[in-house]
PDB file of N, CA, C and O in Angstrom, chain B, residues numbered from 101:
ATOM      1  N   UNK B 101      81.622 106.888  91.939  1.00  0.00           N
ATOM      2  CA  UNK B 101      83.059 106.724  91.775  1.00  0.00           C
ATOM      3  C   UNK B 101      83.754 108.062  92.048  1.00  0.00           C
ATOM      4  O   UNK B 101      83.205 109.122  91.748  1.00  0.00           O
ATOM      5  N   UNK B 102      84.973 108.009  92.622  1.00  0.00           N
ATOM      6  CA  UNK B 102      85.602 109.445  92.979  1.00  0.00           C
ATOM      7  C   UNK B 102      86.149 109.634  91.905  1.00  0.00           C
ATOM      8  O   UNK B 102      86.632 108.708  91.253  1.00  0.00           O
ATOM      9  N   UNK B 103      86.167 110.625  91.601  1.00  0.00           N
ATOM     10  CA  UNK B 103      87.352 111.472  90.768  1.00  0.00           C
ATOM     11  C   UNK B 103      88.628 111.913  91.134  1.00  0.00           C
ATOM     12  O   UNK B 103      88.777 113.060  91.555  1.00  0.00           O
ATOM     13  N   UNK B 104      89.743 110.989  91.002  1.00  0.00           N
ATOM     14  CA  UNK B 104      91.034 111.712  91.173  1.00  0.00           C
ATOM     15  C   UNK B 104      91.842 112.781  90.569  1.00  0.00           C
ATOM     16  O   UNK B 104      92.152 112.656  89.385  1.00  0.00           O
ATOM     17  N   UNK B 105      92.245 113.880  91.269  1.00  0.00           N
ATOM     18  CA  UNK B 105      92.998 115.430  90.442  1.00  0.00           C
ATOM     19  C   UNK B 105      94.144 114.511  89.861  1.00  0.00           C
ATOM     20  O   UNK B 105      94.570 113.685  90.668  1.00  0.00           O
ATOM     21  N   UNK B 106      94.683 114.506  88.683  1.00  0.00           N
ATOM     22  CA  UNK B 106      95.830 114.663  88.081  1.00  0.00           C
ATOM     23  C   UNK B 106      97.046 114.661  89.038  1.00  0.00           C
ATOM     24  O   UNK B 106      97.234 115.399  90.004  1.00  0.00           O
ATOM     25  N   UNK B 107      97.937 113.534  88.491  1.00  0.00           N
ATOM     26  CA  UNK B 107      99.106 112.867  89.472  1.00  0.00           C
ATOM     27  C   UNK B 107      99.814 114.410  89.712  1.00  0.00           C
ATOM     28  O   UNK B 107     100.508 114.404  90.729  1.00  0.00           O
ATOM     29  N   UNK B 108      99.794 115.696  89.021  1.00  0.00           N
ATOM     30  CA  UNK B 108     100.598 116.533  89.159  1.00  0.00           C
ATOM     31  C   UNK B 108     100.215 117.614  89.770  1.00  0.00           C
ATOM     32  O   UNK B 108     100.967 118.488  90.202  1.00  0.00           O
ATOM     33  N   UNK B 109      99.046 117.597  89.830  1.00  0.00           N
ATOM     34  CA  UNK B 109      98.348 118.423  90.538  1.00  0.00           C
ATOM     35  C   UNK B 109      97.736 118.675  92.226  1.00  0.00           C
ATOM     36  O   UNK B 109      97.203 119.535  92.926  1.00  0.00           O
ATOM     37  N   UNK B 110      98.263 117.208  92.277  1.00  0.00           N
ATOM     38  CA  UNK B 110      97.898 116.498  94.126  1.00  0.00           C
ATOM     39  C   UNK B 110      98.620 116.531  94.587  1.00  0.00           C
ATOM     40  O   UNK B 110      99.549 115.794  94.254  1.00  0.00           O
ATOM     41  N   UNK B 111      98.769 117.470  95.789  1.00  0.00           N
ATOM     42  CA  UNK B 111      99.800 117.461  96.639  1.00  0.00           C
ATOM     43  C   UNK B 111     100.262 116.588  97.738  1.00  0.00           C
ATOM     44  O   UNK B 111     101.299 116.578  98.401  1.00  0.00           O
ATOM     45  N   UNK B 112      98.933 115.675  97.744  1.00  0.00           N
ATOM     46  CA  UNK B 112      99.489 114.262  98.735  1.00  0.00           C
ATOM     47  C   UNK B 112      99.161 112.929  97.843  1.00  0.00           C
ATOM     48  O   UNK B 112      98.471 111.959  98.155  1.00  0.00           O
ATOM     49  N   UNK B 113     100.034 113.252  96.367  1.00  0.00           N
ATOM     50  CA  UNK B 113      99.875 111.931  95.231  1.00  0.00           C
ATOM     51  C   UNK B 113     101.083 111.327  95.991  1.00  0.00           C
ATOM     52  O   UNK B 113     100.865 110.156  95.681  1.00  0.00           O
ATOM     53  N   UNK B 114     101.967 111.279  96.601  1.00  0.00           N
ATOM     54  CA  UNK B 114     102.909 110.714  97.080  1.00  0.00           C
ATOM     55  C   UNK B 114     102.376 109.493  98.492  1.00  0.00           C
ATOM     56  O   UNK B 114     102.813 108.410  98.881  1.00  0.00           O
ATOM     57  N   UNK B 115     101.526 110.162  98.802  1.00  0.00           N
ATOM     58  CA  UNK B 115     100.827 109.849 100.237  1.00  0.00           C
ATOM     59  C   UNK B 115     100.055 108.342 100.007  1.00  0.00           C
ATOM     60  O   UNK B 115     100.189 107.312 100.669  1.00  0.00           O
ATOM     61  N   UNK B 116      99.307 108.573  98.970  1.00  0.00           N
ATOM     62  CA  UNK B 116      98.269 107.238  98.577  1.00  0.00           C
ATOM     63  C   UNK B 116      98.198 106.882  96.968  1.00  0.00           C
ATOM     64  O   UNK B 116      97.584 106.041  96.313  1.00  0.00           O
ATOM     65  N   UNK B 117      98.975 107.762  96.706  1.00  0.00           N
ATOM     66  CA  UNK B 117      99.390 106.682  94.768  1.00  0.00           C
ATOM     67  C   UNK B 117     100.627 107.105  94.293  1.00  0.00           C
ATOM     68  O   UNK B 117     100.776 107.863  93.333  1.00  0.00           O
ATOM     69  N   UNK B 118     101.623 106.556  95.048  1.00  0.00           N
ATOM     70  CA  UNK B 118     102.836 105.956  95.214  1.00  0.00           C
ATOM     71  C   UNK B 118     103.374 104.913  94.089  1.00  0.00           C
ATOM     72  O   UNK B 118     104.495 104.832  93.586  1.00  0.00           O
ATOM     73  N   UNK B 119     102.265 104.185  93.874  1.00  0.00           N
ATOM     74  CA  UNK B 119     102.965 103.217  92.999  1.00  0.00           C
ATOM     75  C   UNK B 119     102.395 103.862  91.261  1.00  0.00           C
ATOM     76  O   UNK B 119     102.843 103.543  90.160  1.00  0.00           O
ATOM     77  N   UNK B 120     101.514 104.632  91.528  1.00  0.00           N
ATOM     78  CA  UNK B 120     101.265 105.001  90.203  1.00  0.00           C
ATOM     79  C   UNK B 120     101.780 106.146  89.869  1.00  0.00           C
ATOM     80  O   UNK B 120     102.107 106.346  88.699  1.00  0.00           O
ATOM     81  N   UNK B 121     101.962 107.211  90.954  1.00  0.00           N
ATOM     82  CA  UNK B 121     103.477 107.533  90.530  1.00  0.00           C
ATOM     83  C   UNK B 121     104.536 107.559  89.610  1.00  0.00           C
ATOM     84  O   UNK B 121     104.986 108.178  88.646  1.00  0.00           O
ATOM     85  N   UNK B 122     104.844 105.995  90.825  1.00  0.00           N
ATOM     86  CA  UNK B 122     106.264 105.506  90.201  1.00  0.00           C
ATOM     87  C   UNK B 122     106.166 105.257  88.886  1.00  0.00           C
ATOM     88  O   UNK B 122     107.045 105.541  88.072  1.00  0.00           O
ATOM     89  N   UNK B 123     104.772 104.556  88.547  1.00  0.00           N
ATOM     90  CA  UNK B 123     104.689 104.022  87.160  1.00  0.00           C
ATOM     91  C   UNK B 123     104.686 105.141  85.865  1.00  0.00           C
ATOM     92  O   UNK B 123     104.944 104.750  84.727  1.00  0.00           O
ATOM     93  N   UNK B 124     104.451 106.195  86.077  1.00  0.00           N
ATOM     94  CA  UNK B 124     104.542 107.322  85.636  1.00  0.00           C
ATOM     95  C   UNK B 124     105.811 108.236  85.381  1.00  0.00           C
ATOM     96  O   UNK B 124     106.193 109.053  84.542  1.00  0.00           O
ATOM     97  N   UNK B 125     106.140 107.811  86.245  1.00  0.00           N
ATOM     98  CA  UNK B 125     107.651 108.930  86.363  1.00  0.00           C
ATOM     99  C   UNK B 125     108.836 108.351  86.708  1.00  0.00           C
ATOM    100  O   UNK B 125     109.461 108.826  87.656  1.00  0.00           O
ATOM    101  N   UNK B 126     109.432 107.022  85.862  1.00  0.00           N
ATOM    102  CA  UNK B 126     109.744 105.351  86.689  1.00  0.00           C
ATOM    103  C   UNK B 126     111.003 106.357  87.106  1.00  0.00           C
ATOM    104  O   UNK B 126     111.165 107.496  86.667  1.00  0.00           O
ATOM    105  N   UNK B 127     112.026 105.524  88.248  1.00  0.00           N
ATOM    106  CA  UNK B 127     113.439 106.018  88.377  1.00  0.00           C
ATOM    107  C   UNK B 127     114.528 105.877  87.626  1.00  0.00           C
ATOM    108  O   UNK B 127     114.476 104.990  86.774  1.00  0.00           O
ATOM    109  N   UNK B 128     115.547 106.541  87.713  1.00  0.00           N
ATOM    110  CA  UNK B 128     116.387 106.647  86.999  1.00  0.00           C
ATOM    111  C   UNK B 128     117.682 105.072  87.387  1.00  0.00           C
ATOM    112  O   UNK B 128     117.396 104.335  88.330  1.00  0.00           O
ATOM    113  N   UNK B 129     118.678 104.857  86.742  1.00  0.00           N
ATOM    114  CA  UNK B 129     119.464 103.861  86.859  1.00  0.00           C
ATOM    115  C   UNK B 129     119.848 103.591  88.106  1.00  0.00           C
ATOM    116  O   UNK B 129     119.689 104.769  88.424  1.00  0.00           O
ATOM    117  N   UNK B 130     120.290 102.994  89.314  1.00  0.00           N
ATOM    118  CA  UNK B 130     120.391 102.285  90.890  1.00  0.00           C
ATOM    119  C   UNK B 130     120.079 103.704  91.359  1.00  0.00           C
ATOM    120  O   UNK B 130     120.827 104.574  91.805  1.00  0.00           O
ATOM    121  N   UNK B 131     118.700 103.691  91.121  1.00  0.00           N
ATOM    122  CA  UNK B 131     117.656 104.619  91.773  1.00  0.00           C
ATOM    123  C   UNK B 131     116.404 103.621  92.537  1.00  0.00           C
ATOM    124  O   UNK B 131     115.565 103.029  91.858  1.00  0.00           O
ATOM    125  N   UNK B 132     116.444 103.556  94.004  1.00  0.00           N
ATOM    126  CA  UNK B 132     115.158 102.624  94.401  1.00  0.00           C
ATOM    127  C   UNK B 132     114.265 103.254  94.658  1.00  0.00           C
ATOM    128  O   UNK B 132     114.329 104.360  94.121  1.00  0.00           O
ATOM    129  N   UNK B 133     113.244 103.072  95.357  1.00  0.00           N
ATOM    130  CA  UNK B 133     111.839 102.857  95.983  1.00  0.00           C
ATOM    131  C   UNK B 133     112.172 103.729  97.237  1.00  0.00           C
ATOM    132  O   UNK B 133     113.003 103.449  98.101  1.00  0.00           O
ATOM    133  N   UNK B 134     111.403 104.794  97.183  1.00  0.00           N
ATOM    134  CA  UNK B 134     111.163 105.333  98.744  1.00  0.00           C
ATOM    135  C   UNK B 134     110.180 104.413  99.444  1.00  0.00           C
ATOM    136  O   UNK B 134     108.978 104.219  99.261  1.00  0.00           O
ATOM    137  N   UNK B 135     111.110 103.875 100.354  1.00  0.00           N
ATOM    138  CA  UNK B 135     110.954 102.523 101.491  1.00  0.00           C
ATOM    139  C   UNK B 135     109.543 103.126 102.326  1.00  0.00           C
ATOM    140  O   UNK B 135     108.680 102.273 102.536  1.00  0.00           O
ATOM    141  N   UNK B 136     109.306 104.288 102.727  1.00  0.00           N
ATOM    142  CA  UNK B 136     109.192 104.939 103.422  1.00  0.00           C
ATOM    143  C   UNK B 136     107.348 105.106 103.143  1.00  0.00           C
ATOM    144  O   UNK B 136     106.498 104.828 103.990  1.00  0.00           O
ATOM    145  N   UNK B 137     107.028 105.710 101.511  1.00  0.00           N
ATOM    146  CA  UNK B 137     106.527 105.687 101.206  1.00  0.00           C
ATOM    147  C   UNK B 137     105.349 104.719 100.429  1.00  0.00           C
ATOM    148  O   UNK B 137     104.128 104.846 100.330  1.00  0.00           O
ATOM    149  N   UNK B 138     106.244 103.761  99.961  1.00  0.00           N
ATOM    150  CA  UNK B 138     105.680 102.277  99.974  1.00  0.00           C
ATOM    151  C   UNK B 138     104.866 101.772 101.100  1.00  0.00           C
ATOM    152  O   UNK B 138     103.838 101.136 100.864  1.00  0.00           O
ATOM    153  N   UNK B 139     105.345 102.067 102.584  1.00  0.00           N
ATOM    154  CA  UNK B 139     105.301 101.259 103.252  1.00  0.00           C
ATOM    155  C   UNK B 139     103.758 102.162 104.008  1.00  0.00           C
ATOM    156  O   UNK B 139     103.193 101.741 105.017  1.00  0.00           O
ATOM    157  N   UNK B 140     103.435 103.096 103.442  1.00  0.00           N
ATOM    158  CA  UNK B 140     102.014 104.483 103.752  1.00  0.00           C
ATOM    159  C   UNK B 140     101.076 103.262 103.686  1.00  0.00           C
ATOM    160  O   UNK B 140     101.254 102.389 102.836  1.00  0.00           O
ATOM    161  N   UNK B 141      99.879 103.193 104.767  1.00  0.00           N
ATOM    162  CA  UNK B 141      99.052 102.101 104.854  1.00  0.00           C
ATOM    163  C   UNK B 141      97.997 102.475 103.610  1.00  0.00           C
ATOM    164  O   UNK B 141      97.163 101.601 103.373  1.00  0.00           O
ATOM    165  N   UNK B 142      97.946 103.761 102.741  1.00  0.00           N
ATOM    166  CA  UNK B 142      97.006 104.583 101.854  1.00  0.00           C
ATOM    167  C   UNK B 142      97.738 103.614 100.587  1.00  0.00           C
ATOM    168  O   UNK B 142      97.129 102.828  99.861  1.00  0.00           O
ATOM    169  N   UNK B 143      98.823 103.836 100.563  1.00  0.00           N
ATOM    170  CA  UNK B 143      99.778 103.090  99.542  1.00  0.00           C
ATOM    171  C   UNK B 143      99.517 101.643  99.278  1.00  0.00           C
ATOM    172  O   UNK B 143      99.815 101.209  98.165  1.00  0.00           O
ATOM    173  N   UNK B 144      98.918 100.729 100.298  1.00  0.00           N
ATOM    174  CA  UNK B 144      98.562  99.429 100.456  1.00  0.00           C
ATOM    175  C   UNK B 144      97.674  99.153  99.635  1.00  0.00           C
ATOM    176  O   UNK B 144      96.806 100.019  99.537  1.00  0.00           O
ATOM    177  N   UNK B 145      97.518  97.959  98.781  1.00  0.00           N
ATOM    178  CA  UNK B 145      96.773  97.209  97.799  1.00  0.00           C
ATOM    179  C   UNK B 145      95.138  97.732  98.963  1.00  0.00           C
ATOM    180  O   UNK B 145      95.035  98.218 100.089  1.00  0.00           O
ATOM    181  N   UNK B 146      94.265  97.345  98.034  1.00  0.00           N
ATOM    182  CA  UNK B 146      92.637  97.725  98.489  1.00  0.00           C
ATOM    183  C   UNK B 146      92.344  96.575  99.636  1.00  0.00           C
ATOM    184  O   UNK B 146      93.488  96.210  99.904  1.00  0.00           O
ATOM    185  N   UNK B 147      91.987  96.266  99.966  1.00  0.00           N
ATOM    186  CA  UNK B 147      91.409  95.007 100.963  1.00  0.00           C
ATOM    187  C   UNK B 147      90.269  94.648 100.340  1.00  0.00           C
ATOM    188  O   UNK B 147      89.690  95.487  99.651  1.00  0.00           O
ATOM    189  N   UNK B 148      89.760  93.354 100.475  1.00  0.00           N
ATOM    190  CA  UNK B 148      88.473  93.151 100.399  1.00  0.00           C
ATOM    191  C   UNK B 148      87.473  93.735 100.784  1.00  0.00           C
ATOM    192  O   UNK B 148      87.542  94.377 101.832  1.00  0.00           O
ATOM    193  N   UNK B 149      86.300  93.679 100.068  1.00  0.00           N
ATOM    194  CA  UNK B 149      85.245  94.723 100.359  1.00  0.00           C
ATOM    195  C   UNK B 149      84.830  93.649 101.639  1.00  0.00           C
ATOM    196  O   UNK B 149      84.669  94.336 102.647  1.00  0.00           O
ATOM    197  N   UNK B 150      84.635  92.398 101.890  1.00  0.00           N
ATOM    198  CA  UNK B 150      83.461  92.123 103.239  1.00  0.00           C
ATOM    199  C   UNK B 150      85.275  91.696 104.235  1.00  0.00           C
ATOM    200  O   UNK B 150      85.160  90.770 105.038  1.00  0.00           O
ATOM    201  N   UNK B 151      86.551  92.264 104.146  1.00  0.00           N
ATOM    202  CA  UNK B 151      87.239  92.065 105.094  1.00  0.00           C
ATOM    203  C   UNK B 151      87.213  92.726 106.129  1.00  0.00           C
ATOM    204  O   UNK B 151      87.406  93.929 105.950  1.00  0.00           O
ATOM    205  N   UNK B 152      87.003  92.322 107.428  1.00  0.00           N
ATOM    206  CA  UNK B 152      86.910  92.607 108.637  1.00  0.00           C
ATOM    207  C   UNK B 152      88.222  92.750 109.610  1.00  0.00           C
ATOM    208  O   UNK B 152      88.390  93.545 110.534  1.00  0.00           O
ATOM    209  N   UNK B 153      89.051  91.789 109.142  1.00  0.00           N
ATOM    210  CA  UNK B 153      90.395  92.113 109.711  1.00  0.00           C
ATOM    211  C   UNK B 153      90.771  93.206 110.334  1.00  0.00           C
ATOM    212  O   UNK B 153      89.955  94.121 110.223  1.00  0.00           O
ATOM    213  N   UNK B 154      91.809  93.468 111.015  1.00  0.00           N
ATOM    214  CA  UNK B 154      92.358  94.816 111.813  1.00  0.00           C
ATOM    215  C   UNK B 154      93.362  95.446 110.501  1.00  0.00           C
ATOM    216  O   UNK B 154      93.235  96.636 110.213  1.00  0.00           O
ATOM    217  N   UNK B 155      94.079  94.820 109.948  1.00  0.00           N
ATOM    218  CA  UNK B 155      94.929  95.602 108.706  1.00  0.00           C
ATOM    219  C   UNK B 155      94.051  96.144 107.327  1.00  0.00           C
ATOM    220  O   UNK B 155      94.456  96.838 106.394  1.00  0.00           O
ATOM    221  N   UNK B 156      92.452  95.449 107.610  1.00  0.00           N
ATOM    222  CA  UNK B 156      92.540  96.074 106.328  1.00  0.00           C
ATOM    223  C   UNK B 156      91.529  97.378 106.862  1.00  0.00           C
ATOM    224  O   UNK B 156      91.634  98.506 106.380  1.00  0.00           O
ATOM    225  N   UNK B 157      90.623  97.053 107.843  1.00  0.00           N
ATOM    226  CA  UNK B 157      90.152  98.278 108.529  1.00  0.00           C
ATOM    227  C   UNK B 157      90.415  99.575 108.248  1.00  0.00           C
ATOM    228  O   UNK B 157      89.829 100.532 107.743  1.00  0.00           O
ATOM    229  N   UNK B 158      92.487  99.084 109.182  1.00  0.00           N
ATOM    230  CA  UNK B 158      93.245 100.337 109.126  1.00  0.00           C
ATOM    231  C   UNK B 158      93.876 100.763 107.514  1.00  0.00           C
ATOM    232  O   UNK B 158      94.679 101.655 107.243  1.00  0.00           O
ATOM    233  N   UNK B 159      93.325  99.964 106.762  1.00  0.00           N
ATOM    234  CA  UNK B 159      94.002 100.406 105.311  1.00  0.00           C
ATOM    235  C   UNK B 159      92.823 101.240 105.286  1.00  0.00           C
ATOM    236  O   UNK B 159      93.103 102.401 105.584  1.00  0.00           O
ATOM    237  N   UNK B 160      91.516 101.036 105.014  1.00  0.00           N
ATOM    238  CA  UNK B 160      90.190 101.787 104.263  1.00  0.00           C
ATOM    239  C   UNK B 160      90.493 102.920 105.099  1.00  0.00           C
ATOM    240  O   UNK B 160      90.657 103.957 104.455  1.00  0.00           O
ATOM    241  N   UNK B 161      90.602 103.011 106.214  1.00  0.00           N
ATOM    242  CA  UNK B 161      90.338 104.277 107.070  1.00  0.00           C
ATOM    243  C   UNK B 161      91.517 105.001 106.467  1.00  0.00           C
ATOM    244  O   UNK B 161      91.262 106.059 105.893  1.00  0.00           O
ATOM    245  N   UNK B 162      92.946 104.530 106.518  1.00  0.00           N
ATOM    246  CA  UNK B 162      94.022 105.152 105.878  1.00  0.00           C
ATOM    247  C   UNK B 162      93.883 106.127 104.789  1.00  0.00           C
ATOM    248  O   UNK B 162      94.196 107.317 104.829  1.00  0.00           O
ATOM    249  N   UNK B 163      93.194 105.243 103.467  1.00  0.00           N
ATOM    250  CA  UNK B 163      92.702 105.809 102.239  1.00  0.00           C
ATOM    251  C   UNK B 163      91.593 106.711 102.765  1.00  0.00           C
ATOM    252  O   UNK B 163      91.352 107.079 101.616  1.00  0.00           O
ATOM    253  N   UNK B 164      90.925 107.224 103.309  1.00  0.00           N
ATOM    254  CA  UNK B 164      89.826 107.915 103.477  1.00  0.00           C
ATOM    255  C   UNK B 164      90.572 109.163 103.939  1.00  0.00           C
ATOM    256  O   UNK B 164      90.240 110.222 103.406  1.00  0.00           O
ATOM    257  N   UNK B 165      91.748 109.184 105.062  1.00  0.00           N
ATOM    258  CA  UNK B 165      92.076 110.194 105.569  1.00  0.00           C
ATOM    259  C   UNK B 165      93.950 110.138 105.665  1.00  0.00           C
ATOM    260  O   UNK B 165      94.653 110.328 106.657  1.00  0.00           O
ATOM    261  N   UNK B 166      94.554 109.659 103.603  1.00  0.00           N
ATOM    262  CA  UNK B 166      95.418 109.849 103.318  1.00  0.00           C
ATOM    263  C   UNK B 166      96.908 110.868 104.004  1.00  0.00           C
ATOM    264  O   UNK B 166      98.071 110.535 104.235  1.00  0.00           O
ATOM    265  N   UNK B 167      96.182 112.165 104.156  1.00  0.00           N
ATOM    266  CA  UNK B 167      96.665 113.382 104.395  1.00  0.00           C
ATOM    267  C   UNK B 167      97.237 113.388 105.789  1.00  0.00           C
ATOM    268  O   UNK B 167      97.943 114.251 106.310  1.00  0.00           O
ATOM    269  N   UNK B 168      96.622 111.819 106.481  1.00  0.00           N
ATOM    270  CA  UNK B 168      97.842 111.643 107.755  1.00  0.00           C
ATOM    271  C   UNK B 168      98.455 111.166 107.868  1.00  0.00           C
ATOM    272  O   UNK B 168      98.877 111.056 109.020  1.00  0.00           O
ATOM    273  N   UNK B 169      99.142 110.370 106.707  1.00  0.00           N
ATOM    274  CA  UNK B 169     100.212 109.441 106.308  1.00  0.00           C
ATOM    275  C   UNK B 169     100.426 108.602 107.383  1.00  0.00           C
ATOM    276  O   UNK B 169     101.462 108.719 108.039  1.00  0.00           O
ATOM    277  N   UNK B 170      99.618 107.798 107.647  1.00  0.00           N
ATOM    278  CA  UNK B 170      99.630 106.800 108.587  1.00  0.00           C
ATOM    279  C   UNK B 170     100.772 105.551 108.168  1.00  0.00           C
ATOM    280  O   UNK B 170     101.220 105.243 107.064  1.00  0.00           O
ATOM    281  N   UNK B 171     100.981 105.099 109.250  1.00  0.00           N
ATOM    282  CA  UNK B 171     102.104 103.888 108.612  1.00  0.00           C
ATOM    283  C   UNK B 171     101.673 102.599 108.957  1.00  0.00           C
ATOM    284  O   UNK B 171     100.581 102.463 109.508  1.00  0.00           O
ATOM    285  N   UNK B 172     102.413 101.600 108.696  1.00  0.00           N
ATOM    286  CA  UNK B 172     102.135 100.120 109.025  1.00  0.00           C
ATOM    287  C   UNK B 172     101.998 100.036 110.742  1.00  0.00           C
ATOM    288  O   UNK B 172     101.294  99.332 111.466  1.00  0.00           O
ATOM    289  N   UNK B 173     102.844 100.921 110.981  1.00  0.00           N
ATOM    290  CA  UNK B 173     102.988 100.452 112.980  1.00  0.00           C
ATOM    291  C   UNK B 173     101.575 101.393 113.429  1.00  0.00           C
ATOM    292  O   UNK B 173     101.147 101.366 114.583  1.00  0.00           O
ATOM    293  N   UNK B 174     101.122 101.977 112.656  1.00  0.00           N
ATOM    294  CA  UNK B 174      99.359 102.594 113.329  1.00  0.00           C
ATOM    295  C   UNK B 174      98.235 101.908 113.427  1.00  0.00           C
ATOM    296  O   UNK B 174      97.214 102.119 114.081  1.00  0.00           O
ATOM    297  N   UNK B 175      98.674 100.696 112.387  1.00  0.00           N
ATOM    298  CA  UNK B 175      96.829  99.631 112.988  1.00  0.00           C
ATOM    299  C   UNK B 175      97.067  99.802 113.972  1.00  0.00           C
ATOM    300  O   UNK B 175      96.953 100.983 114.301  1.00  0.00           O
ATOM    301  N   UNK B 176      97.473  98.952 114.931  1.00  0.00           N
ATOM    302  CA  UNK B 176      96.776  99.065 116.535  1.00  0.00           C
ATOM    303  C   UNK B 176      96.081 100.581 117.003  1.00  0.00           C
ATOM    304  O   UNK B 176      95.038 100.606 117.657  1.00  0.00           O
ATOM    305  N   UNK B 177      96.792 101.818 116.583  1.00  0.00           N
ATOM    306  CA  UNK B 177      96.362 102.644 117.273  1.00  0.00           C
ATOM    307  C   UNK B 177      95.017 103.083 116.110  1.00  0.00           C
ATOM    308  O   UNK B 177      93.961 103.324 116.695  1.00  0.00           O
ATOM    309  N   UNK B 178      94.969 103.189 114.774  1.00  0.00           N
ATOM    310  CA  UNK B 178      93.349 102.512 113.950  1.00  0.00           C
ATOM    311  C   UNK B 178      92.196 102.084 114.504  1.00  0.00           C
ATOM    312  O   UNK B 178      91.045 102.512 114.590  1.00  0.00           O
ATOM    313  N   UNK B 179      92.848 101.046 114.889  1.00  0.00           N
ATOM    314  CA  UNK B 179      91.961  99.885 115.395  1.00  0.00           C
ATOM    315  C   UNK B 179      90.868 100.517 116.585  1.00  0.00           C
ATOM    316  O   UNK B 179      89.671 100.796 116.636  1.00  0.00           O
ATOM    317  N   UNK B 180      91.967 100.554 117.429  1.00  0.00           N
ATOM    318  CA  UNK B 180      91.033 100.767 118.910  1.00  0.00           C
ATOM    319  C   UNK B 180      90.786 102.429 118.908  1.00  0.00           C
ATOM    320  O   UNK B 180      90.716 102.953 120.020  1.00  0.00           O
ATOM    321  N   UNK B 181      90.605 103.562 117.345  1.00  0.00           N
ATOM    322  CA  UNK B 181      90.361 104.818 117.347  1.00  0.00           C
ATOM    323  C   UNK B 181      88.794 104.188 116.671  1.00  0.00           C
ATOM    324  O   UNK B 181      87.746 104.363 117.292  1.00  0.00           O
ATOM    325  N   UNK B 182      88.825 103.607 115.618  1.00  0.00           N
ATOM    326  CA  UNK B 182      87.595 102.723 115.316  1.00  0.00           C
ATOM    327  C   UNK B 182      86.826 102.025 116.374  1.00  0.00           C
ATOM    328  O   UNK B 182      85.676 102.388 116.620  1.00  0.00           O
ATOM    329  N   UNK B 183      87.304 101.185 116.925  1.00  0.00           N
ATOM    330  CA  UNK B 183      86.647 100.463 118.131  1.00  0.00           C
ATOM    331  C   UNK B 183      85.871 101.186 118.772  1.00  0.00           C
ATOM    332  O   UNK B 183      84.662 100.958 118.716  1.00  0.00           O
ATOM    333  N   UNK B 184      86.343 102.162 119.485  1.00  0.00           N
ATOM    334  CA  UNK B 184      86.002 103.139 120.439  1.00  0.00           C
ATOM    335  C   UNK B 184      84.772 104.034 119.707  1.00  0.00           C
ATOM    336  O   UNK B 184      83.920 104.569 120.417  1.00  0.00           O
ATOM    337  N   UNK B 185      84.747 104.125 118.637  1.00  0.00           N
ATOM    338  CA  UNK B 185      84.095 105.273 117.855  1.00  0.00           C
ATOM    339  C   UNK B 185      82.363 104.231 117.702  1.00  0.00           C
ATOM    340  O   UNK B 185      81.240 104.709 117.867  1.00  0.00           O
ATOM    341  N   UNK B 186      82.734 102.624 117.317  1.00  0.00           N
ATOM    342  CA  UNK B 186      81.447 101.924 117.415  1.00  0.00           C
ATOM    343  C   UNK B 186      81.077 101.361 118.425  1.00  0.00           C
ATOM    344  O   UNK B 186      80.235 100.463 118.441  1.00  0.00           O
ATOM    345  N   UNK B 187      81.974 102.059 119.920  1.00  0.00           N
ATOM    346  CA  UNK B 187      81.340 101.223 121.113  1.00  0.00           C
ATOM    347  C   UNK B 187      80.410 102.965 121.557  1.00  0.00           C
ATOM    348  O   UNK B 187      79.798 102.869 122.621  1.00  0.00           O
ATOM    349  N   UNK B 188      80.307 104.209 120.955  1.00  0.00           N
ATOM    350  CA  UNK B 188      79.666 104.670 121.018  1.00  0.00           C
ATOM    351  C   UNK B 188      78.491 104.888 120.742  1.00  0.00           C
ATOM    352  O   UNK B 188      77.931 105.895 121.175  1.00  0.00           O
TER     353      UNK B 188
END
């Protein structure tokens, strides 16, 4: 199991725990959701462990390499960086 540093201590806690975060430090009164950040493919619920899909692929790979804040419009380019890597 990994060990995560302390929400205050991570400098890319914004990047891939976003919502725990929020849950931590909730907003203030017609204060929303950085749209932006929500939408970080690292930020995305876990996928199934035997899912094969192209979104959740690009989610695991996301979470693995957080620190490039990948977004929703990067599966495709995920995908075929993976593809390419097991047609080697």
């Amino acid at each position: 199991m990994v060990v995560l540093p302390p929400l205050s201590k991570d400098p890319y806690v914004l990047a891939y725990r976003y919502r725990e975060y929020m849950a931590q430090k909730p907003r203030r009164p017609r204060e929303s959701n950085n749209a932006y950040h929500e939408t970080l493919l690292a930020n995305q619920p876990d996928p199934a462990r035997d899912a094969t899909d192209a979104r959740s692929r690009a989610i695991r790979y996301a979470k693995e390499h957080h620190e490039c804040y990948y977004e929703i419009k990067h599966i495709n380019m995920i995908v075929q960086m993976l593809d390419d890597r097991e047609a080697q």
